[in-house]
C-alpha positions in Angstrom: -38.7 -40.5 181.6 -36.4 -43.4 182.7 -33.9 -44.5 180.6 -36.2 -48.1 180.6 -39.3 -46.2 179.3 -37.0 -44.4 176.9 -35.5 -47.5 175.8 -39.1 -49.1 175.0 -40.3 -46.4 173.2 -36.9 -46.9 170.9 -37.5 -50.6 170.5 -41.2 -50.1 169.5 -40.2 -47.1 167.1 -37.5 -49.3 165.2 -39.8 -52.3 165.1 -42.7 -49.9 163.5 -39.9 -49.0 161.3 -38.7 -52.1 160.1 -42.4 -52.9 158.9 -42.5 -50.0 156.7 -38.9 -50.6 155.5 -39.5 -54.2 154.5 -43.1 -53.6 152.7 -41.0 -51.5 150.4 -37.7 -54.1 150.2 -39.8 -56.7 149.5 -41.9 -54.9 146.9 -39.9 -52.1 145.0 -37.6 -52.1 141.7 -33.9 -51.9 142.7 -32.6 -51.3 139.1 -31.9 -47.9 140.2 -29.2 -46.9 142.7 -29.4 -43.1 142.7 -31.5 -41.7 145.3 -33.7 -39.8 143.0 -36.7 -39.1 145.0 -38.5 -42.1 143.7 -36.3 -44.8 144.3 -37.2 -47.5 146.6 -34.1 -46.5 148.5 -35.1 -43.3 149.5 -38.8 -44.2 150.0 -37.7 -46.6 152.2 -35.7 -43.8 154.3 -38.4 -41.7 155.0 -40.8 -44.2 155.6 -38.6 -45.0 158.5 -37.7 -42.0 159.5 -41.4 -41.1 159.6 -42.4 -44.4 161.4 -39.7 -43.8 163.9 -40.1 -39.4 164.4 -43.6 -40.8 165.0 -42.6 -42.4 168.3 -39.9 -40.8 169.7 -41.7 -37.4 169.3 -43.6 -38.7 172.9 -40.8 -38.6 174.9 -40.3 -34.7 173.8 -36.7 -35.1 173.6 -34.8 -33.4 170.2 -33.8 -35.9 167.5 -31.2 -35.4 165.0 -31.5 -38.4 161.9 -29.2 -38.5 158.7 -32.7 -37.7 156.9 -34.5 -35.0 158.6 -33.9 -31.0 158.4 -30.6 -29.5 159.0 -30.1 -28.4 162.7 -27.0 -26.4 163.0 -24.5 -26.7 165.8 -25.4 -23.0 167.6 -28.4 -25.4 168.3 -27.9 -28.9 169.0 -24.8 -27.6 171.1 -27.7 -26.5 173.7 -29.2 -30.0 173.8 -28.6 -32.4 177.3 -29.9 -35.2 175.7 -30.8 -36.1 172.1 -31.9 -38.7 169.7 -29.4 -39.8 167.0 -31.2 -41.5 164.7 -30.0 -43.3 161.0 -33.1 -44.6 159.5 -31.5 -46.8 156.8 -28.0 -47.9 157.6 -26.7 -50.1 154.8 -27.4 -48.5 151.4 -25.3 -50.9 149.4 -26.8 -53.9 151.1 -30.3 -52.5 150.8 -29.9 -52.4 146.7 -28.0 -55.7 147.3 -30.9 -57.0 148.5 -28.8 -58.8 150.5 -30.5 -58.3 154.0 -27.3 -56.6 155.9 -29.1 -53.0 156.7 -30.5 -51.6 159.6 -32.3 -49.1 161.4 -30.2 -47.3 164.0 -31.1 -45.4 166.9 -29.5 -44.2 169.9 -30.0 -41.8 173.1 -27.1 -39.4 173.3 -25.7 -37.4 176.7 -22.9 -35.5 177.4 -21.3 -36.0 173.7 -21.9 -40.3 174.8 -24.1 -42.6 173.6 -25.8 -43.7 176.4 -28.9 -46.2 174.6 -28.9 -48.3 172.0 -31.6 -49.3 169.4 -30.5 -51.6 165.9 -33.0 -53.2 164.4 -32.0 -55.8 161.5 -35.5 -56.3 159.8 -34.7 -58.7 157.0 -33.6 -61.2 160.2 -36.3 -59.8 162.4 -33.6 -59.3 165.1 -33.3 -56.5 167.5 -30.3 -55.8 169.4 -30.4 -52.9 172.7 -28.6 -51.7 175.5 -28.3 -49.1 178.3 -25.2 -48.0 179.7 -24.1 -50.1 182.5 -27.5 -52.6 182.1 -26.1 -54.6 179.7 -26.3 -55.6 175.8 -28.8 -58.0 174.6 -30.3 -59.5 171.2 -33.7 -60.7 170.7 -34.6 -62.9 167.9 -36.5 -65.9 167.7 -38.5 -64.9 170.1 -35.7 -65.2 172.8 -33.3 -62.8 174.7 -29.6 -63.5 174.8 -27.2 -61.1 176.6 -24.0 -60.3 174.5 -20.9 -60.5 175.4 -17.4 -59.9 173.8 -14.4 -62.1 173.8 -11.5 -61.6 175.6 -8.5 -61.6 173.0 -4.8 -61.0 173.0 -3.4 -59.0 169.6 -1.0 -61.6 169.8 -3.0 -64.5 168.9 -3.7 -66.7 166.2 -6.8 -66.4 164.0 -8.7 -63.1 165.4 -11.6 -62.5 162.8 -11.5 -58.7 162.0 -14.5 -57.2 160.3 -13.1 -55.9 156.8 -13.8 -56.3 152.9 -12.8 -59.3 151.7 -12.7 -57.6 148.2 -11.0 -54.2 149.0 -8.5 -53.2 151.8 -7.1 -49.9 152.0 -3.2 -49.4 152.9 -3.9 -48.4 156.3 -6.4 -51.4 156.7 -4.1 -54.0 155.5 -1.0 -52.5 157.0 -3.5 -53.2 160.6 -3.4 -56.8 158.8 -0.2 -57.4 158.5 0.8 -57.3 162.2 -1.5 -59.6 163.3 -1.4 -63.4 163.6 -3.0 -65.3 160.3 -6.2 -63.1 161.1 -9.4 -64.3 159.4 -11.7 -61.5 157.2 -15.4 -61.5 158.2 -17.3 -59.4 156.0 -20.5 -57.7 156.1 -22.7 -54.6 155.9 -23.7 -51.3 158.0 -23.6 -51.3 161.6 -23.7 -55.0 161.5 -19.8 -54.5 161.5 -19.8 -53.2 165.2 -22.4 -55.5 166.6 -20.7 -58.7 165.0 -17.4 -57.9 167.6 -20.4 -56.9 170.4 -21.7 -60.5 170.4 -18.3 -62.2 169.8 -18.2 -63.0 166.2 -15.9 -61.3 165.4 -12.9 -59.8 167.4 -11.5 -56.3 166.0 -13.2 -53.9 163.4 -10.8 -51.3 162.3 -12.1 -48.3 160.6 -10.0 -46.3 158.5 -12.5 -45.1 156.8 -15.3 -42.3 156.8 -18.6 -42.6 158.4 -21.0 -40.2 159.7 -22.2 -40.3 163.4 -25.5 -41.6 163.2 -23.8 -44.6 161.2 -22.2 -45.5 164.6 -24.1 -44.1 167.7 -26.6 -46.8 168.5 -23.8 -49.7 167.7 -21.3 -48.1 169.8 -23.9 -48.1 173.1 -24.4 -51.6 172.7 -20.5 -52.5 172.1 -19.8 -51.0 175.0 -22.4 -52.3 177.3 -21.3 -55.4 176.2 -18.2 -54.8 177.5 -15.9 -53.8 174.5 -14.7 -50.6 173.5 -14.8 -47.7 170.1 -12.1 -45.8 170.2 -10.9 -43.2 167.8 -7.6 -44.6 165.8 -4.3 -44.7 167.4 -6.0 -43.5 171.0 -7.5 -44.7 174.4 -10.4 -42.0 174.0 -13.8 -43.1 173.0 -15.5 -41.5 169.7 -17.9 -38.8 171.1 -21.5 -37.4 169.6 -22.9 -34.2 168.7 -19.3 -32.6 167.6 -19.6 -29.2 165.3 -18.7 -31.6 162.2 -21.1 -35.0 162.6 -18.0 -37.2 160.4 -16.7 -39.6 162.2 -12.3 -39.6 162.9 -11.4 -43.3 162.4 -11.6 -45.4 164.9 -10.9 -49.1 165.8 -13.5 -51.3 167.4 -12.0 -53.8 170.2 -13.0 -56.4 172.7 -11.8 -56.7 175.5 -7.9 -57.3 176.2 -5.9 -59.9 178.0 -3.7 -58.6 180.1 
């Protein structure tokens, strides 16, 4: 299949999802965090996972999602392509009930992510992209192409994504060097897409995530023109590694010269 068709079966599999997701969000008992086997939380993760499997199962490429089996590296190291798929990104902001989760799914080649699916279904809004094609949002019933500012790290007032609660050393140290910087806070992979479509400027990440947290997002930063690099490096974070945790990395638009 084209990477069009490919993308379209994607879109329709995280839209399906975000239906099943939000009849239990909108219905379920959030007193309970853990993921016992009853909680909304995890009902709401397969149901997604199922809605979306469902889908991309058609296009009889492998899929690899934070809530199906195991697949060790001896096989997914034989894969061309592959399916990286997070069916519920956000878990705090899912119990929040705060609407800042998502359902993540990209198209992975050569180690890159080379589509990108994230559904926000509180909002209705679905962001996508294909390498070199462009990013674009959809929402209200219109479609917007993103693109990133163009910034200098000298400059006054750049909105990083961080916690306006908690900042680690390293993150605050990042801080620090910059010019009155202004916090913009908020959940799961909304983080990467809020520098994609230019509310926000830098999203350090000092932190751990897991890949599937970051796959999708990272397809559509970079299609809109900005960059995911891994901390302290020019190299872009990669997909399908033996270990599937992230190394830190620092999310970027792009720079002035």
């Amino acid at each position: 299949m084209e990477l069009k068709q490919l993308l379209e079966i994607a879109k329709t599999a995280a839209t399906k999802a975000a239906v099943s997701v939000l009849e239990i969000y909108q219905s379920g008992d959030f007193s309970i965090e853990a993921k016992a086997d009853d909680s909304p939380l995890t009902l709401a993760d397969k149901a997604s996972h199922l809605a979306i499997v469902a889908e991309l199962e058609k296009t009889q490429i492998p899929i690899l999602s934070e809530e199906g089996a195991k697949i060790e590296f001896s096989e997914r190291k034989e894969w061309e392509y592959f399916w990286m798929i997070d069916p519920l990104d956000g878990t705090k902001e899912f119990i929040k009930r705060n609407g800042e989760f998502t359902i993540n799914i990209a198209l992975i080649h050569g180690g890159k992510s080379i589509l990108g699916v994230v559904q926000v279904p509180v909002r209705d809004e679905l962001y996508f992209s294909i390498q070199g094609e462009g990013a674009f949002k959809e929402a209200n019933g219109k479609i917007n192409e993103l693109k990133i500012n163009k910034i200098s790290m000298a400059d006054s007032g750049l909105r990083v994504v961080a916690s306006r609660s908690h900042l680690s050393d390293e993150t605050q140290r990042f801080m620090d060097g910059l010019n009155s910087p202004e916090i913009v806070s908020m959940g799961s992979s909304l983080k990467l897409l809020a520098v994609a479509e230019g509310t926000a400027d830098l999203y350090p990440r000092f932190a751990p995530t897991m890949e599937w947290d970051t796959a999708a997002a990272q397809a559509i930063v970079e299609a809109a023109g900005g960059s995911v690099t891994i901390q302290g490096t020019n190299k872009p974070v990669v997909y399908n590694k033996e270990n599937l945790l992230n190394p830190h990395f620092f999310v970027s638009c792009e720079l002035k010269n």
